[in-house]
C-alpha positions as CSV (number, residue, x, y, z in Angstrom):
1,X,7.1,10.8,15.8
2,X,3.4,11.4,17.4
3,X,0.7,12.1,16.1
4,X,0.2,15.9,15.9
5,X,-3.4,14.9,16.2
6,X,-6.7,13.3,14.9
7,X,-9.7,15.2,12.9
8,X,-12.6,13.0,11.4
9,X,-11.0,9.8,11.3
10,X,-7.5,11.6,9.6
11,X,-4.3,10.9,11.5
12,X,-1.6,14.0,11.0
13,X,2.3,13.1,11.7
14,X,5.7,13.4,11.2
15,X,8.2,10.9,10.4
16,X,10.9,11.2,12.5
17,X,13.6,10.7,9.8
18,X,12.4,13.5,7.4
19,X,15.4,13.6,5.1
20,X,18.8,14.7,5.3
21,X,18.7,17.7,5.7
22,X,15.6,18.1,7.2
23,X,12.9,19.1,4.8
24,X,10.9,21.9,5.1
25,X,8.3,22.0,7.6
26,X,5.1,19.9,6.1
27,X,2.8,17.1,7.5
28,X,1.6,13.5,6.5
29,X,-2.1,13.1,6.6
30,X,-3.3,9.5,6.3
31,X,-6.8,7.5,6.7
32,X,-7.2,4.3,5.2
33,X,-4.4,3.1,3.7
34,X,-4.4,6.7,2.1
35,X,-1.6,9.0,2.6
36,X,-0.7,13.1,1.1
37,X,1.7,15.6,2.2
38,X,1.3,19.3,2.7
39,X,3.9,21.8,2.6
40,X,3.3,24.9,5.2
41,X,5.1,27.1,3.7
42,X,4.8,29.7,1.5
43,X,1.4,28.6,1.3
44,X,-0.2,25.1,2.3
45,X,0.3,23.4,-0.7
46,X,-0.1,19.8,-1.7
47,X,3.6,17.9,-1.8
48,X,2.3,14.6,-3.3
49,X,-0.9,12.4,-2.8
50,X,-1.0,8.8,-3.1
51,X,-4.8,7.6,-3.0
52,X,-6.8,10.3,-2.1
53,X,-9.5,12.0,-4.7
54,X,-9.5,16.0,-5.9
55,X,-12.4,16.4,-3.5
56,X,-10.2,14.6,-0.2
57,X,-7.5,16.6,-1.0
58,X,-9.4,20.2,-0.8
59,X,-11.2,19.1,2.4
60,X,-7.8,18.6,3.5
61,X,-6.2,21.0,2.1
62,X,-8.7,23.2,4.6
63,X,-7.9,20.9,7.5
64,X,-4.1,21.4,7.0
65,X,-4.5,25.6,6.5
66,X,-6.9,25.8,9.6
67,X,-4.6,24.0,11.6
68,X,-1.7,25.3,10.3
69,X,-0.2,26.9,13.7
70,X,-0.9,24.1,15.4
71,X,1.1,22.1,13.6
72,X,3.9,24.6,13.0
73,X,4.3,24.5,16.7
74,X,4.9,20.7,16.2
75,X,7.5,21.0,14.0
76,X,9.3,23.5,15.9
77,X,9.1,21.6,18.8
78,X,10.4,17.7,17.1
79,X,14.2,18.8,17.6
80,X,14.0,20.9,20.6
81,X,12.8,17.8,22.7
82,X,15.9,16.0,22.0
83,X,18.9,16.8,23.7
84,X,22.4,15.7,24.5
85,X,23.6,13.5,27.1
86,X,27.1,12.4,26.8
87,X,29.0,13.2,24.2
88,X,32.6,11.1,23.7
89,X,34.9,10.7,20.8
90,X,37.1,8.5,18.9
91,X,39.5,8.6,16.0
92,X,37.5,9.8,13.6
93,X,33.9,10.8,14.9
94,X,31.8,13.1,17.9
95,X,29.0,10.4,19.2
96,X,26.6,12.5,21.1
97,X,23.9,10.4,23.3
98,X,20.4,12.2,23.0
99,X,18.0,12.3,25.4
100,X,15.5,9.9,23.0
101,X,18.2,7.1,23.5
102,X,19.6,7.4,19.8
103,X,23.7,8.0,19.4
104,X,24.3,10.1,17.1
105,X,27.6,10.0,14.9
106,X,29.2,12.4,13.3
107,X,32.9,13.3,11.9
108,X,35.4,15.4,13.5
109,X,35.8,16.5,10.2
110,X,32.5,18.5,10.1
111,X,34.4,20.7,13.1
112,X,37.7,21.6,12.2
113,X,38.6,22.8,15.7
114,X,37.3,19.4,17.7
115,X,39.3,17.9,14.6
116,X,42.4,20.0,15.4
117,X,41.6,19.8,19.5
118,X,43.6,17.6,21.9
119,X,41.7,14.4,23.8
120,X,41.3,16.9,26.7
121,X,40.4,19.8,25.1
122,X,37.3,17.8,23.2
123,X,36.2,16.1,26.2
124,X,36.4,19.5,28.3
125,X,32.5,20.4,27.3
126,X,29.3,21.5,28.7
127,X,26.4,20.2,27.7
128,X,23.3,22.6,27.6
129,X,19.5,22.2,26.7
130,X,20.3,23.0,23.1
131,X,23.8,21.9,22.5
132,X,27.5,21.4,23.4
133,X,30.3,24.3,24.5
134,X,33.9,24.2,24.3
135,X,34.7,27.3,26.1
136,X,38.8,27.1,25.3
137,X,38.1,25.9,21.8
138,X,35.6,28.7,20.5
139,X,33.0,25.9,19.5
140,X,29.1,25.8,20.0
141,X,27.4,23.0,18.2
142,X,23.6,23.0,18.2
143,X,21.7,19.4,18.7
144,X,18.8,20.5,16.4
145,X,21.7,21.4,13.6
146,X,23.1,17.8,14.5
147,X,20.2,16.0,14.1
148,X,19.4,17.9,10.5
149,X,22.6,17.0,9.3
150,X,24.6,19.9,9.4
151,X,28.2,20.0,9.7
152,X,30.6,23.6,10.1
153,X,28.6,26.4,8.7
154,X,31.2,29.3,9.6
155,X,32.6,30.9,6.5
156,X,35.9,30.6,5.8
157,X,38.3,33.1,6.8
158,X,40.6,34.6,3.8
159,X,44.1,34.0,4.0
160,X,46.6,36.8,4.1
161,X,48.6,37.7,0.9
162,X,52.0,37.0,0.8
């Protein structure tokens, strides 16, 4: 990921694989070999240090809190570059092409009505700036979701009594 930006010789960032799911929004600052992260929320708080001194930290600690916004606006904005391509099936698994030239995999499982969907009814989809539709299935998938490692999040619906 890019650098958010650059204040006295500090370099703030993301990695672009920030867990699975993705964590909470935070930042990486690093100078010399040094590197801490900041959670954003509730409050800016320190997440872990590794090298810099109590009196580092609090300057930036008030580096992170004065820019806070700004790099909010970041974080929102790492997924919602990325969108789909192509997306095309096998077996098994959705591969979705992104935008960032990554394929992303995941199992039909994760979407029981692509799972339970024909060859023609999964690959009868529209692609949008923030996801994939299947119109005749019922099924909206968001990219950001995808990319955070989400799967079906509808609950499931209760059976009738017999």
């Amino acid at each position: 990921m890019p650098v958010v930006f650059r204040s006295d010789g500090y370099r703030f960032f993301f990695y672009s694989n920030e867990g699975r799911p993705l964590e909470a929004p935070h930042v990486h600052i690093e100078r010399g070999g040094c590197e801490a992260k900041f959670w954003l929320s509730p409050d800016v708080s320190v997440a872990y240090k590794d090298g810099f001194n109590a009196r580092v930290l609090h300057e930036l600690l008030g580096l992170a809190e004065a820019n806070r916004e700004r790099i909010e606006k970041a974080w929102h904005g790492m997924t919602s570059l990325v969108r789909a391509m192509t997306v095309t099936f096998d077996e098994d698994s959705m591969w979705v092409g992104l935008s960032d030239g990554r394929t992303l995999g995941v199992p039909l499982a994760w979407f029981p009505r692509l799972l339970r969907a024909t060859r023609e009814q999964r690959e009868t989809c529209r692609i949008s700036s923030r996801g994939v539709h299947w119109e005749d299935l019922d099924e909206d998938i968001s990219i950001a979701r995808l990319l955070a490692g989400y799967g079906y999040q509808a609950q499931p619906q209760p059976t009738a009594a017999e």
